[in-house]
C-alpha positions in Angstrom: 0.0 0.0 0.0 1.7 3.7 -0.7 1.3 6.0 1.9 0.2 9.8 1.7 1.3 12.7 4.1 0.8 16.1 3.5 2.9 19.2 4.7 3.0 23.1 4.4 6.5 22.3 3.5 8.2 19.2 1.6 11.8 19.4 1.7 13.9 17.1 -0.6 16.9 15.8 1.2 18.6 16.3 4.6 21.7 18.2 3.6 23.1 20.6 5.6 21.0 23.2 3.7 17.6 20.9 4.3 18.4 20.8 7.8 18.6 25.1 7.9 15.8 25.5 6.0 13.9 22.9 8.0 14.9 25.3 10.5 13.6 28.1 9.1 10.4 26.9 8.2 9.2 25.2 11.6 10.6 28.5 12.9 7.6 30.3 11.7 4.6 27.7 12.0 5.0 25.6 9.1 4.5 21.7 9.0 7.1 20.6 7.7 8.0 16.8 5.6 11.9 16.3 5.6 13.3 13.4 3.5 17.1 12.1 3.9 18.6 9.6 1.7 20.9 7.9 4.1 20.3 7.1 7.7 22.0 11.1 8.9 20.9 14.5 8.3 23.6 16.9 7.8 25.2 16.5 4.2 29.0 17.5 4.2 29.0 17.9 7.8 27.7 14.2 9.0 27.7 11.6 6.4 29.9 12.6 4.1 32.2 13.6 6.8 33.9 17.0 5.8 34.8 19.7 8.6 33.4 23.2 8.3 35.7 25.1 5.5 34.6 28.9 6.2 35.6 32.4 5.8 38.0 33.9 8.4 35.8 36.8 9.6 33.4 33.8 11.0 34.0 34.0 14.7 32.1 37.2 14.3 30.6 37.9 11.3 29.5 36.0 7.7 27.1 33.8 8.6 23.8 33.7 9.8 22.5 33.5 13.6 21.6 30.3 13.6 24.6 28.9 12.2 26.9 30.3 15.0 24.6 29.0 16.9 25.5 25.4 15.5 28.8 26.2 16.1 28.4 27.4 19.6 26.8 24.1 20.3 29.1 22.3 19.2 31.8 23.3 21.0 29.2 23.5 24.2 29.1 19.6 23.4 32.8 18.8 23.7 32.8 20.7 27.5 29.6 19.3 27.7 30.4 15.2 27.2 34.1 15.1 26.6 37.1 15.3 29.2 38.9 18.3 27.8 42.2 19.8 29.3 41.9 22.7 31.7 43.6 24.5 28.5 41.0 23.5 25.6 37.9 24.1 28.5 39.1 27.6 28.7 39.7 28.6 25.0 36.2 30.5 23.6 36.8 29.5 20.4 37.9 25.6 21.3 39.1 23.6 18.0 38.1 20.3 18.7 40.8 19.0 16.1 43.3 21.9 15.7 43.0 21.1 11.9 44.7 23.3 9.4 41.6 24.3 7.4 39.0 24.2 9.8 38.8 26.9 12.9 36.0 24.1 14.6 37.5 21.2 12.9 34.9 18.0 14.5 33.7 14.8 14.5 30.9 13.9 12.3 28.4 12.2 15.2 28.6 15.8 17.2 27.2 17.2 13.9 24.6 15.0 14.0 23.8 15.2 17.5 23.8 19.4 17.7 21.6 19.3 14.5 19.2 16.8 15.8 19.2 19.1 19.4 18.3 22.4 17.1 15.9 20.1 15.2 14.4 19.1 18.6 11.7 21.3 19.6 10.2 20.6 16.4 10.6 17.3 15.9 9.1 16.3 19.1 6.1 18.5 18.7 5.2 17.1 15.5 6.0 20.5 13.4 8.7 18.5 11.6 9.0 15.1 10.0 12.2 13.4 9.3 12.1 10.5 7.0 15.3 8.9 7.1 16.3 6.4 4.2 13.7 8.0 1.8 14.9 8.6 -1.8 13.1 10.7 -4.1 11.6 8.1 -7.0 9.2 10.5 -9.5 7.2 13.7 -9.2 3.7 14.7 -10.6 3.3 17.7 -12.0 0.3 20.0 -13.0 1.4 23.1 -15.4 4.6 24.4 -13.9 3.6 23.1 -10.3 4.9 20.5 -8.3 1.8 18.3 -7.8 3.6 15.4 -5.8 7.0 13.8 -5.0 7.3 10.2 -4.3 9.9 8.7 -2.3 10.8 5.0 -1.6 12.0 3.6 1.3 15.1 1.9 0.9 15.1 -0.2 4.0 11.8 -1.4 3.4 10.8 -0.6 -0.6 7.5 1.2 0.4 6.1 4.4 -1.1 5.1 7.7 -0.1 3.3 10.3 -1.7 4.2 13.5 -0.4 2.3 16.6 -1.3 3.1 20.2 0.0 2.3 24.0 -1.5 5.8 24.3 -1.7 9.0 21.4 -2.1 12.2 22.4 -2.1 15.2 20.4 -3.3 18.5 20.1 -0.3 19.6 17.1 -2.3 23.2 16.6 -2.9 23.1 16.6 -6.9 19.7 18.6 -7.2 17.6 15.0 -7.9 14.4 16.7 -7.9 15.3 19.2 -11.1 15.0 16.4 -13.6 12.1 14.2 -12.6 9.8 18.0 -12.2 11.2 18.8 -15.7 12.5 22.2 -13.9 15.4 23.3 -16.3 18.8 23.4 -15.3 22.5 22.9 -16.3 25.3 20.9 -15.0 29.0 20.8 -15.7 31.3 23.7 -17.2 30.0 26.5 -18.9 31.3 27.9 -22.1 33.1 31.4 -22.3 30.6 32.6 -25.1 28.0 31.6 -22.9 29.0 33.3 -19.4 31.8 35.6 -20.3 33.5 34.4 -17.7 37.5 34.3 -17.8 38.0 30.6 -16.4 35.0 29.4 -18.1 35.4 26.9 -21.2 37.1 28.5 -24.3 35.2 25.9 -26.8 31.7 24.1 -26.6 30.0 23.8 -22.6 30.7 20.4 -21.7 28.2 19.5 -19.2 29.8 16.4 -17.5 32.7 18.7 -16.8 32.7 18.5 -13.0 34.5 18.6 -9.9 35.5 15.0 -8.3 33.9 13.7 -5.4 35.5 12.4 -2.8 34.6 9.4 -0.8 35.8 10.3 3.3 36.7 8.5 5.6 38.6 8.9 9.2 41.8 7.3 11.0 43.7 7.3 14.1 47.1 6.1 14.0 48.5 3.9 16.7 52.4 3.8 16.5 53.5 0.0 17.4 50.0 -1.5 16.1 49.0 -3.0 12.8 45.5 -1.9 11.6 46.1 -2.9 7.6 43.2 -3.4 5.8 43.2 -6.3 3.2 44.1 -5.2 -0.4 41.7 -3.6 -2.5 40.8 -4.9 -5.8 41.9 -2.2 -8.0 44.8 -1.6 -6.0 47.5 -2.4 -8.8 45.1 0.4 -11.3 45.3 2.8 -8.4 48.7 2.4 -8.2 49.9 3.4 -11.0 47.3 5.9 -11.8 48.5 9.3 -12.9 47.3 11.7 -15.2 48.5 13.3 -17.9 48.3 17.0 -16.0 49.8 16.0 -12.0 53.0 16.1 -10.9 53.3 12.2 -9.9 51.5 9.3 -9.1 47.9 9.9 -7.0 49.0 7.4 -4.4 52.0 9.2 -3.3 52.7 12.4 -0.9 52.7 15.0 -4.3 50.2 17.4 -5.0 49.9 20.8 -5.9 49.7 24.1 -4.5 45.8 25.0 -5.6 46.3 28.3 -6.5 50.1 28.1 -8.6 49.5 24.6 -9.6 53.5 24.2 -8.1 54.3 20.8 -7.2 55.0 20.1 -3.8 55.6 17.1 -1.6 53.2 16.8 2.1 54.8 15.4 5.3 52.1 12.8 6.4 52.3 13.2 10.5 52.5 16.3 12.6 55.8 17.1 13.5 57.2 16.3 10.1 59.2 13.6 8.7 61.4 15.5 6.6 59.9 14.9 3.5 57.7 18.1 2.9 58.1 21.1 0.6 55.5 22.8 3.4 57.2 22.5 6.6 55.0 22.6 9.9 52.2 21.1 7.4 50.8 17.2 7.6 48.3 15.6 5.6 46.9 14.1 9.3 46.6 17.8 11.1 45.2 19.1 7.8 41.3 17.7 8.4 41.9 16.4 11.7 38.9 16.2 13.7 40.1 15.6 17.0 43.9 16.3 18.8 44.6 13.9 21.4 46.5 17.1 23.2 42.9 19.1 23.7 41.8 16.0 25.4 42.4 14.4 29.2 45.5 11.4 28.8 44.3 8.9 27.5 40.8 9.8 25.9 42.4 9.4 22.3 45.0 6.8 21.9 46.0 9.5 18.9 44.9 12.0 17.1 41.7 11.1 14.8 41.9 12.5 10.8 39.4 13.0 8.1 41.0 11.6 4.6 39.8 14.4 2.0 42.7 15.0 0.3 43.7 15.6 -3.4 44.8 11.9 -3.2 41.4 10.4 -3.5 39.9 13.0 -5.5 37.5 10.5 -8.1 38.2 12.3 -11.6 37.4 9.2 -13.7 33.8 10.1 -14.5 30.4 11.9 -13.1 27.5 10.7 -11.1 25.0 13.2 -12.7 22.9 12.1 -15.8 24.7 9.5 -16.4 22.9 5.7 -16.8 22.8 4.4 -13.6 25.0 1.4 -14.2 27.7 4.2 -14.9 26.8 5.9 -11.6 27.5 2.7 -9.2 29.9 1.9 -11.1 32.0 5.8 -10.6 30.5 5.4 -7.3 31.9 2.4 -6.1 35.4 3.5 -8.0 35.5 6.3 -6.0 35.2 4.1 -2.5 38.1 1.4 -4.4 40.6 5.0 -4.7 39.8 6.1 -1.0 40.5 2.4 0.2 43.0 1.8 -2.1 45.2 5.6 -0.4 44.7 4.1 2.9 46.1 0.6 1.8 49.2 2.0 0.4 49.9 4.5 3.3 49.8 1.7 5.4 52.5 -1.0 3.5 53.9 1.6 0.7 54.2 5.2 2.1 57.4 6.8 2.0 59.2 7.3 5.7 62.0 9.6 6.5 63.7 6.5 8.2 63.8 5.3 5.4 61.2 2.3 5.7 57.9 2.0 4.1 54.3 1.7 5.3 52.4 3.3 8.0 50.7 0.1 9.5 49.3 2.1 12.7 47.0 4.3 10.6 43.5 2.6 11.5 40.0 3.1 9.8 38.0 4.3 12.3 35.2 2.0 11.4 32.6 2.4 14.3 32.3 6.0 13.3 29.7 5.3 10.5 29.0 1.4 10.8 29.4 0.8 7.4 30.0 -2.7 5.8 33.4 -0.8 4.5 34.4 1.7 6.7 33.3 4.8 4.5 31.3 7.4 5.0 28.1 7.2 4.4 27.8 9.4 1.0 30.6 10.9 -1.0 31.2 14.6 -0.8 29.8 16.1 -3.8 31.4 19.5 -4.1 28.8 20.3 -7.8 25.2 20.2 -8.6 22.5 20.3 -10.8 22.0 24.2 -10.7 18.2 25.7 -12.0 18.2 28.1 -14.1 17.5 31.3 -12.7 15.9 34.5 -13.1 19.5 35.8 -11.9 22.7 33.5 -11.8 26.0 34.6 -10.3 29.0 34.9 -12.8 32.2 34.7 -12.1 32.5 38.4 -13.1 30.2 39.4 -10.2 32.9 38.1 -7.1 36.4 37.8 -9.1 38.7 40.7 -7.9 40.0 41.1 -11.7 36.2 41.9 -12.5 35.9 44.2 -10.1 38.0 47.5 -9.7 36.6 48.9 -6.6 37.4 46.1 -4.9 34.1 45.0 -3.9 31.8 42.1 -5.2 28.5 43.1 -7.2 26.0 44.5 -4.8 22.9 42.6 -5.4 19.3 44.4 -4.3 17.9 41.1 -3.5 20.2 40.1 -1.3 19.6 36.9 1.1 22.9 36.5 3.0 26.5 36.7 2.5 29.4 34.4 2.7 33.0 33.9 1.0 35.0 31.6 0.3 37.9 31.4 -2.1 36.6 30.6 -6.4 37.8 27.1 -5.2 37.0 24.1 -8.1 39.2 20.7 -7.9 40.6 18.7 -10.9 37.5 17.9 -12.7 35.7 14.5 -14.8 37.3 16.3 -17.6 40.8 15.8 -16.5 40.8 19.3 -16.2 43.5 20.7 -13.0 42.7 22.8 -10.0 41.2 26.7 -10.9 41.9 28.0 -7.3 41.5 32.1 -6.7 40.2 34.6 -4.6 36.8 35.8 -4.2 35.5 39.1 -2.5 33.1 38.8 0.3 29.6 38.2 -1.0 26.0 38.5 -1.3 23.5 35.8 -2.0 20.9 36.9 -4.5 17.6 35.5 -3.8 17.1 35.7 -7.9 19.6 32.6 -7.7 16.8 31.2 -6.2 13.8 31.2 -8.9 13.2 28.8 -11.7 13.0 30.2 -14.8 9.6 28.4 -15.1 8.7 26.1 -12.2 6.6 27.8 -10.0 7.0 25.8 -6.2 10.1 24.4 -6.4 12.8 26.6 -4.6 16.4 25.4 -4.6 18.2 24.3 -0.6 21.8 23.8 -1.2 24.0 23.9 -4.2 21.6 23.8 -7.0 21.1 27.5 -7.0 22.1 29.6 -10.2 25.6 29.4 -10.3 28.1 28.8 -12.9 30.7 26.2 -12.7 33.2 28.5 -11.4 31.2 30.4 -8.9 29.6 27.4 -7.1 33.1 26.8 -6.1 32.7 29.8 -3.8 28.8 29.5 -3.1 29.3 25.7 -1.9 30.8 25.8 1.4 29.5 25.2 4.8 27.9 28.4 6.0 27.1 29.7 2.5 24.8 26.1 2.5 23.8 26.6 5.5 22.0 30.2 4.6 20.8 29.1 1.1 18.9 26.6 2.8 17.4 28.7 5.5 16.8 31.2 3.4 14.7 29.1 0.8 12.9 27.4 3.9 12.2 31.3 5.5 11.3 32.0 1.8 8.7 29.0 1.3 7.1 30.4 5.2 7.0 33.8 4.2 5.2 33.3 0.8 2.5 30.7 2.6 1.9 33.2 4.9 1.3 36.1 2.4 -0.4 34.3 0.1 2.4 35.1 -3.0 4.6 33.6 -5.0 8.4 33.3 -4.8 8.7 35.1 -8.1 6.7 38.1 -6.8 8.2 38.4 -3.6 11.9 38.8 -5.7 10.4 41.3 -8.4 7.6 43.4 -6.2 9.7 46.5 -4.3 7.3 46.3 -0.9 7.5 42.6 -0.8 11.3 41.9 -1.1 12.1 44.7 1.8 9.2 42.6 3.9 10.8 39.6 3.2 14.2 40.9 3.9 13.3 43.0 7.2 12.0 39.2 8.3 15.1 37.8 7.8 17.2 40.3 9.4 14.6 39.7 12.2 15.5 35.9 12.3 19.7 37.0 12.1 20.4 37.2 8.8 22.6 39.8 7.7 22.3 40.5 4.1 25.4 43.0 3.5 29.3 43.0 4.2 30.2 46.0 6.9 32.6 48.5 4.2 35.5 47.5 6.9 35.7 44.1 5.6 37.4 43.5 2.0 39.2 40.7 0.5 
């Protein structure tokens, strides 16, 4: 038998943006349907295991209310449940991990747990349902309306039929664009389409995209042997290099990002004497916790998220592609993160001269998968709708703009920044790495060109190729999806449409005053530049 429920609010995926604008909405009133393909909320935070990447200013400013709130919950949870040292207690702005590229640098199951406490009051008075292991199967439409969205169960192959006024799409690769019809584009845009200076100088190639990365999290154990058995496509992994990097994947090369300069990485803290970047390792650069913060004994070492250029999947994309070709690229992409850890355990290169960290352990119990993995890889690139608006690269590059400061949009939703940051792509294309100013988040990003109830939750706005890699990060997610769920509120309480809200004067300054109400701040102070 399928089932039927019925919302205010029908929100497609629990990514980190479904979880804000889940947020949002319950916030003022609404019921509100939340769906998650795996058994976490969270996204890039939780299952697919990736520590907050943000913009420096975030201690104080660049983010909305709610999501330093998140962050000041999570570090209330690690003085909360976790024996810290008298030193760690006492720093305001703790760092669970002391990671390189994170200034809150945590484990994935706090993530979980603060979003599920923020979640709380809602979820326990009914004003939010979370179906967990629900994927989206087909959608019914009527006109340009979404009519219906059915979702399976994948623990038990039973269907729903959800039906709402308004749906909004927070899954990873924008799922719902296709089966509504909603148009959109995918992949690398072309220079004659965009203008932009990094975009394509022939034809678009729409399965152009940035790798995903399949995480995963060790601890290393000096004296104790944790190898896993060898991966199948260990010998192809091996000897995998292509044509544009420096050396082999499984090795300690990469690239600085931003020169594309070869360089060599010391793997644990302290250095072994290998490293172009000294005072750098691969295990501080995503660690999520440092045994120092932490009483003797609570970690027997320091634990370390593996998301490094190393297992970077390049061979092909998951998006609209046949989905033989998607398991297949998907299970690929699990064989190259497997395949890293196997040969820093037995092959790695040691200043002593030996080979082989064996002590590096996969921290299994963290996810309770069959192989260790996260539970979903990190997908850094979308489906994106087309838009009424759609941010170019020309609107946030610091070449583009002489006065220093990124296009001012009157529709503004938010703010964030975060460097133009794209990895090598499916079409063995290398890093495109630069700065971006500080900037706004157009709510005309947010509007199909034709759809009428469909509102976009994560990183399916209107972005290009190149500026998603700026728009994509944690706390720009975070207010994409808050604002799309405050958006879906405010228009069922006014009885209007997105479309009008964005283009009627009276309306958009309501709608923002509400969200500067609920913390948002829609502008960058003229004392912060890039």
């Amino acid at each position: 038998m399928i089932r039927e429920m019925k919302a205010d609010i029908v929100i497609i995926g629990g990514s980190l943006g479904g979880c804000s604008a889940a947020l949002a909405a319950a916030r003022m009133g609404k019921q509100v349907i939340m769906t998650e393909e795996t058994a976490w909320i969270g996204g890039q935070l939780t299952s697919q295991a990736v520590p907050p990447d943000e913009n420096r200013w975030i201690e104080e400013f660049g983010s909305t209310a709610s999501y330093r709130e998140f962050r000041t919950r999570v570090r209330d949870y690690y003085r909360r449940n976790l024996p810290l040292t008298k030193e760690a207690a006492a720093e305001p702005n703790l760092n669970p991990g002391n990671a390189n590229v994170s200034r809150i640098s945590h484990d994935p199951r706090v993530a979980l747990a603060v979003l599920q406490e923020m979640l709380a009051p809602y979820t326990l008075s009914g004003k939010l349902t979370i179906l967990p292991h629900h994927r989206p199967e087909s959608a019914e439409m009527s006109q340009d309306r979404i009519a219906s969205v059915t979702v399976r169960n994948l623990l038990t192959s039973g269907c729903t039929v959800l039906t709402a006024p308004y749906f909004l799409d927070a899954t990873e690769c924008g799922d719902l664009l296709p089966m509504t019809g909603t148009e959109y584009v995918t992949g690398s845009e072309s220079k004659s389409d965009t203008g932009e200076r990094h975009a394509l100088e022939g034809a678009a190639d729409p399965q152009d995209m940035q790798a995903i990365t399949h995480c995963f999290l060790v601890d290393y154990i000096e004296g104790e042997d944790h190898t896993i058995n060898k991966p199948k496509e260990y010998e192809f992994w091996r000897s995998f290099r292509p044509r544009f990097w420096p050396d082999h994947f499984l090795s300690l090369s990469g690239v600085k990002p931003t020169t594309r300069e070869h360089v060599r990485y010391d793997l644990l803290p302290g250095g072994d004497g290998l490293a172009h970047w000294k005072g750098f390792s691969l295990m501080t650069y995503r660690r999520v916790a440092a045994a120092e913060n932490f009483a003797p004994g609570t970690f027997p070492g320091d634990v370390s998220v593996i998301n490094w250029p190393q297992n970077d999947y390049i061979l092909g994309s998951v998006i609209d592609v046949p989905e033989e070709e998607r398991q297949l690229h998907l299970q690929r992409a699990k064989d190259l993160s497997l395949s890293l850890l196997y040969w820093l355990q037995t092959e790695a290169p040691r200043a002593d001269g030996k080979c082989g960290y064996p002590g590096l352990r996969l921290r299994q119990d963290v996810f309770g998968t069959d192989d260790g993995l996260a539970m979903y890889p990190y997908i850094r690139e979308s489906r994106r709708i087309k838009a009424e608006f759609t941010v170019k690269e020309q609107h946030v590059n610091p070449e583009d703009r002489p006065d220093g400061r990124a296009q001012a949009f009157h529709d503004s939703v938010g703010i964030g920044h975060y460097d133009i940051d794209l990895h090598p792509s499916t079409g063995y294309r290398h890093y495109i790495h630069m700065s971006a100013l500080p900037f706004q988040i157009p709510l005309g990003s947010f509007i199909p060109v034709r759809v009428n109830n469909l509102l976009p939750a994560c990183k399916n706005i209107g972005t290009t190729h190149i500026t998603n890699g700026c728009y994509r990060l944690h706390p720009v997610e975070w207010n994409i999806g808050e604002a799309a769920g405050a958006l879906a509120a405010f228009c069922l309480q006014r009885g209007e449409s997105p479309r009008a809200v964005r283009n009627g004067q009276n309306l958009l300054e309501e709608f923002q005053s509400e969200l500067k109400r609920q913390g948002f701040r829609l502008e960058w102070p003229d004392s912060i530049r890039e």
